[in-house]
C-alpha positions as a printed NumPy array, in Angstrom:
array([[ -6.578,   6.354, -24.137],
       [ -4.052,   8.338, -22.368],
       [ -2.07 ,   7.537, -18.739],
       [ -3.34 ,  11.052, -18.048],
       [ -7.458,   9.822, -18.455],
       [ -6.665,   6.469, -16.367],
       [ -5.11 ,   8.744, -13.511],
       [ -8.274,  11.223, -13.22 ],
       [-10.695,   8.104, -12.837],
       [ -8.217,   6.789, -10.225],
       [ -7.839,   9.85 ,  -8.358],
       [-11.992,  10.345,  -8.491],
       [-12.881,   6.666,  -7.418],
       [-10.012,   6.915,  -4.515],
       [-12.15 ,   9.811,  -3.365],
       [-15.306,   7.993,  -4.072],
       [-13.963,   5.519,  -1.726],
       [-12.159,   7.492,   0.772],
       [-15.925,   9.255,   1.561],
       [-17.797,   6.157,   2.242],
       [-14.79 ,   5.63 ,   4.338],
       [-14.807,   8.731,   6.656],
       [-18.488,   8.937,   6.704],
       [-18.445,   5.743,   8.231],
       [-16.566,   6.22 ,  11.307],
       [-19.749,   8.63 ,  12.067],
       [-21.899,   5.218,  12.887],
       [-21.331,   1.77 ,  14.732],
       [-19.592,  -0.288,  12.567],
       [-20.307,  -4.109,  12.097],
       [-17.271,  -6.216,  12.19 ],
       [-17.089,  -9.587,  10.509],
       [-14.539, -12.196,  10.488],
       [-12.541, -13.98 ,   7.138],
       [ -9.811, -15.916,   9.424],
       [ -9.3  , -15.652,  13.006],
       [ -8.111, -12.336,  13.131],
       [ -8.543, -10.819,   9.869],
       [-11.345,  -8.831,   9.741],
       [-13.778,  -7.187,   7.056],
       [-16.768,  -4.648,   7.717],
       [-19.383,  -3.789,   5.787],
       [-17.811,  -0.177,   4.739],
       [-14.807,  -2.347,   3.277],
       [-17.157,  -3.637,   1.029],
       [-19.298,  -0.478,   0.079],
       [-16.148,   1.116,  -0.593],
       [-15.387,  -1.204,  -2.869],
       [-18.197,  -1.54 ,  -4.841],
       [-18.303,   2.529,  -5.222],
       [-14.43 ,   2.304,  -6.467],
       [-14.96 ,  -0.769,  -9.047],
       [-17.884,   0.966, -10.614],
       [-16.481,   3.887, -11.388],
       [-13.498,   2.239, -12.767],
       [-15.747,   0.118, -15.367],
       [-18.065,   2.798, -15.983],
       [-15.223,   4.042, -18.098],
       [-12.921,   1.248, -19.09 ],
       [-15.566,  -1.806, -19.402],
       [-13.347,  -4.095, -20.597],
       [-10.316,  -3.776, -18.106],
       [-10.001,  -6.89 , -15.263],
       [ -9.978,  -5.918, -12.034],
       [ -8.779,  -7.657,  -8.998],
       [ -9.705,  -6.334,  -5.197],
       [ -9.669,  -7.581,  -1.678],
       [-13.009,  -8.019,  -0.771],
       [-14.39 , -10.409,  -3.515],
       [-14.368,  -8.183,  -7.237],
       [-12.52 ,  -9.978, -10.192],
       [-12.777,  -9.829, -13.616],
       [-10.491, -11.797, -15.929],
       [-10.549, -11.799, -19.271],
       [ -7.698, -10.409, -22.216],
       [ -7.093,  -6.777, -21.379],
       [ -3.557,  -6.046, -20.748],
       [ -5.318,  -3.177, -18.268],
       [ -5.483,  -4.249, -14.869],
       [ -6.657,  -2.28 , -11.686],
       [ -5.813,  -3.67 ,  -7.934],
       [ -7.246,  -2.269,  -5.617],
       [ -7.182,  -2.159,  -1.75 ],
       [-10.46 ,  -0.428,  -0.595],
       [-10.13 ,  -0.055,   2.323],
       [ -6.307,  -0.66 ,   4.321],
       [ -5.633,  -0.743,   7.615],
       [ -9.266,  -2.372,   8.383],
       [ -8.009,  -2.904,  12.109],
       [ -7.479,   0.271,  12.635],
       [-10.733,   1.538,  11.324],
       [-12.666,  -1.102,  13.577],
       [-11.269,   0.907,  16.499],
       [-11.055,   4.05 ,  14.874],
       [ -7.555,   4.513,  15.117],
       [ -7.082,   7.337,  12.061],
       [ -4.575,   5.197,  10.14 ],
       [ -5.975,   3.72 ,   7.087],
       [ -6.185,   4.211,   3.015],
       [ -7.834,   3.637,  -0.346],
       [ -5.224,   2.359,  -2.576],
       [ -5.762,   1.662,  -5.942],
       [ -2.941,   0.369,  -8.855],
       [ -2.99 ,   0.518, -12.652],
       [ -1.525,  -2.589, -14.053],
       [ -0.51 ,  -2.551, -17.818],
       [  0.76 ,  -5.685, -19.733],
       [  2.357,  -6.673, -16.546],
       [  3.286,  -3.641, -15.367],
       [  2.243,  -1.1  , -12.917],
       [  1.822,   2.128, -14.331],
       [ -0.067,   4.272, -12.046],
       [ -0.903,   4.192,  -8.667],
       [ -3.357,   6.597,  -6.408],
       [ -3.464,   6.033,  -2.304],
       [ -5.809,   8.343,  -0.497],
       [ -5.796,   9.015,   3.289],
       [ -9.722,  10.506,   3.893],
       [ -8.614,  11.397,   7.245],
       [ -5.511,  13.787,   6.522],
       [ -6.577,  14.581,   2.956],
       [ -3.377,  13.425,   1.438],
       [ -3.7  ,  11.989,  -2.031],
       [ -0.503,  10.342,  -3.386],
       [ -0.249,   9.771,  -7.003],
       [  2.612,   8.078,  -9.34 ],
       [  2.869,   7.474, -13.231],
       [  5.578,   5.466, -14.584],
       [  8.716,   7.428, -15.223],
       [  6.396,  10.894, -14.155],
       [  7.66 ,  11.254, -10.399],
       [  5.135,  11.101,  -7.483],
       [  3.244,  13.991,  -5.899],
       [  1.571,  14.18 ,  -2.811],
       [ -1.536,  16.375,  -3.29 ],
       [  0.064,  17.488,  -6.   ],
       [  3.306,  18.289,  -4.895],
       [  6.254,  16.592,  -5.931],
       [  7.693,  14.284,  -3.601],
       [ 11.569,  12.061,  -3.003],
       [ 12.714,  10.152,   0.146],
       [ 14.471,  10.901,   2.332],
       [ 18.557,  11.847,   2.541],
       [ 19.339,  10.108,   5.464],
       [ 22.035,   7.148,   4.626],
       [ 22.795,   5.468,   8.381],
       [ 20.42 ,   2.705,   9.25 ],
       [ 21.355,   3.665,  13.114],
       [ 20.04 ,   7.431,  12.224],
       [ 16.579,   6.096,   9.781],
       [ 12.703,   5.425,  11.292],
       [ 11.706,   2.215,  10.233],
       [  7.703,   0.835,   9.631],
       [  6.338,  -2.725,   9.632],
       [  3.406,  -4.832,   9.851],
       [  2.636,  -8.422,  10.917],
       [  0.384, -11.023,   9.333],
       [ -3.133, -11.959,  11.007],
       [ -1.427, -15.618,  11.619],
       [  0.739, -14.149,  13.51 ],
       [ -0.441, -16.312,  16.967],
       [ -0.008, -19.544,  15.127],
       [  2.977, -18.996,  12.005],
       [  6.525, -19.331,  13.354],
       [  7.385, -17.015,  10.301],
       [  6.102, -13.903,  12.027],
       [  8.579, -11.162,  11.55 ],
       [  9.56 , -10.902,  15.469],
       [ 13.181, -11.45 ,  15.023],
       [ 13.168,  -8.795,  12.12 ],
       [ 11.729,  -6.623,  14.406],
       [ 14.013,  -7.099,  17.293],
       [ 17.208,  -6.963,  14.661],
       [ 15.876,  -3.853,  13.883],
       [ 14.786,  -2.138,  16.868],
       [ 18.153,  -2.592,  17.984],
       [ 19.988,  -1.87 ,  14.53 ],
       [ 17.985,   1.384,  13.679],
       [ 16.658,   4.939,  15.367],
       [ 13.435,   3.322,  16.124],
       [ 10.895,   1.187,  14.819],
       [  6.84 ,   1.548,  14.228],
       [  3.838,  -0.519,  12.69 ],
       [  0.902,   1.48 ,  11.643],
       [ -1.235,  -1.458,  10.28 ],
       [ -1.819,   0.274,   6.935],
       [  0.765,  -1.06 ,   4.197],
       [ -0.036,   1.18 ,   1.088],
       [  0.579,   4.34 ,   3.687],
       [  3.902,   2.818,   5.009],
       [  5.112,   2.734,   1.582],
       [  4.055,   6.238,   1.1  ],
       [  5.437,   7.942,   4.125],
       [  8.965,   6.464,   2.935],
       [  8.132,   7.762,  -0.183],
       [  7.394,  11.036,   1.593],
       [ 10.7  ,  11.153,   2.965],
       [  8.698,  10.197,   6.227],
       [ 10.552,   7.383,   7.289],
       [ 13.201,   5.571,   5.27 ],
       [ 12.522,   1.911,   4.871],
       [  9.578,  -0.36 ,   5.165],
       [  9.853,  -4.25 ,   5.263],
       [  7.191,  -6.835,   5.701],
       [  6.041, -10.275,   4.803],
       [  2.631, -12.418,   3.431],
       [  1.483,  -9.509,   2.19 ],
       [ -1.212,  -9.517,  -1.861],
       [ -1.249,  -7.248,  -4.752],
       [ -3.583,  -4.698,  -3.319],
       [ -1.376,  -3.8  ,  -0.6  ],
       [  1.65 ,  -3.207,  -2.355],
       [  0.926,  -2.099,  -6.262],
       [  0.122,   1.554,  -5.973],
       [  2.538,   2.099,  -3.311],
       [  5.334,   0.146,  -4.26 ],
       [  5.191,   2.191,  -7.833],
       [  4.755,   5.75 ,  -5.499],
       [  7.95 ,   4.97 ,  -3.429],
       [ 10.061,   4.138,  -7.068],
       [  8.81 ,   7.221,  -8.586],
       [ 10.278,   9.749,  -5.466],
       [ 13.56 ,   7.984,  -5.812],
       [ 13.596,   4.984,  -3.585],
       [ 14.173,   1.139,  -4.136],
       [ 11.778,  -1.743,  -3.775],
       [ 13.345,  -5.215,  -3.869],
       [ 12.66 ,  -8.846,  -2.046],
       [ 14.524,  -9.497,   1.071],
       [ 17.046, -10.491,  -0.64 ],
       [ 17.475,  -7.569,  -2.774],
       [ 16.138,  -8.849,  -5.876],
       [ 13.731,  -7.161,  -8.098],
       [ 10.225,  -7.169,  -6.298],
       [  6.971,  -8.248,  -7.852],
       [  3.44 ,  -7.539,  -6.505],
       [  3.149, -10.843,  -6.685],
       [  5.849, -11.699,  -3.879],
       [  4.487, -11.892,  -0.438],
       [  8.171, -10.216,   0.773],
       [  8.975,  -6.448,   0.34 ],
       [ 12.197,  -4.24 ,   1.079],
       [ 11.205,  -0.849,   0.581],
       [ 13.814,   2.322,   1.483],
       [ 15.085,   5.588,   0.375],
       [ 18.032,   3.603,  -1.388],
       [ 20.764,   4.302,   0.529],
       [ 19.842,   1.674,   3.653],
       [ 18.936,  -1.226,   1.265],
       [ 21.768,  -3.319,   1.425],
       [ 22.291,  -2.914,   5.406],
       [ 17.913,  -3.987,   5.584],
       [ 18.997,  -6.508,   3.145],
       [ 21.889,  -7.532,   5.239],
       [ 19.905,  -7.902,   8.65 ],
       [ 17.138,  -9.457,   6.674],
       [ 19.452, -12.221,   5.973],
       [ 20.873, -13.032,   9.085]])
């Protein structure tokens, strides 16, 4: 089984997804509830489902973890993440920011990654040691190496009313330290509009596996650098990401660490 096979079902359930995504914005859309703020709809789910079974119509055997509920353990050293639907705020008030984001894990190791944006038809895609491409285009950050000249993206947890560690005094640090600063709500797109060359670094906290594994391996493949906040190698299993073209990391890290 080649990278190349894995990357064509990716790229086809992303698009599965991303459908069932846009055509939904077409009719009300039911909003329910997992915490006090973070919500789930009904087209989250149905997205879902349409990505997972494509995926194991083809590779059977392979786990699968994804936000809304599907898991499947067992010994294959192939594991997909995926995000079905990000940015789920924004799509409850149709606000045309969101994603399907979907990550190849291999023994431990993400090796391919696909996020889809239905809205702007902009499919980025990343193999291991392959480069990225955005609809099939090859992509790298951006050149810019001033943290006073670079745009800046973050997001904030749904505890964010009641958690003390809610990323305000990151934001002021930077708001004052950079060009400007924004927060989309979708994390798998921030990473992918530094990867763009977009903006030039991304930061944010309490944050899972399905937000971060496809784009965190996008952003590495165009050139940029994807640590902790402390600038040590990054997991998607940490709930803190640094993400930047490379040449602001250690000034984020530096603020970061205040």
């Amino acid at each position: 089984m080649t990278v190349h096979h894995f990357r064509e079902v990716a790229i086809r359930a992303s698009q599965k997804g991303g459908k069932i995504l846009k055509d939904g914005l077409t009719r009300p859309i039911e909003i329910y509830y997992k915490g006090d703020l973070n919500l789930v709809t009904p087209i989250d789910r149905q997205s879902e489902e349409a990505i997972v079974s494509h995926i194991l119509r083809h590779f059977p055997d392979h786990q699968i973890i994804a936000e809304e509920g599907h898991e499947k353990k067992n010994r294959s050293p192939y594991r997909w993440i995926i995000d079905p639907l990000d940015g789920t705020t924004n799509y409850t008030h149709r606000f045309p920011f969101f994603c399907v984001s979907i990550g190849l894990e291999v023994a431990g190791e993400v090796q391919l990654g696909v996020v889809y944006d239905p809205i702007r038809k902009e499919r980025y895609v990343a193999e291991k040691g392959k480069g990225a491409t955005l609809n099939d285009v090859p992509i790298s950050v951006s050149s810019i190496s001033e943290l006073r000249k670079s745009l800046l993206v973050t997001g904030f947890s749904y505890d964010i009313h009641t958690s003390p560690d809610n990323n305000f005094d990151h934001f002021v640090n930077f708001s004052l330290g950079a060009q400007a600063v924004r927060r989309t709500g979708s994390a798998a797109l921030d990473l992918c509009y530094v990867a763009s060359g977009r903006m030039e670094g991304f930061w944010e906290s309490k944050l899972k596996p399905w937000d971060t594994a496809a784009g965190s391996l996008i952003l590495q493949e165009a050139g940029g650098k994807v640590t902790n906040f402390l600038g040590k190698p990054f997991s998607i299993y940490d709930a803190r990401i640094l993400a930047t073209n490379g040449k602001i990391h250690e000034e984020m890290v530096q603020i970061l660490n205040r």
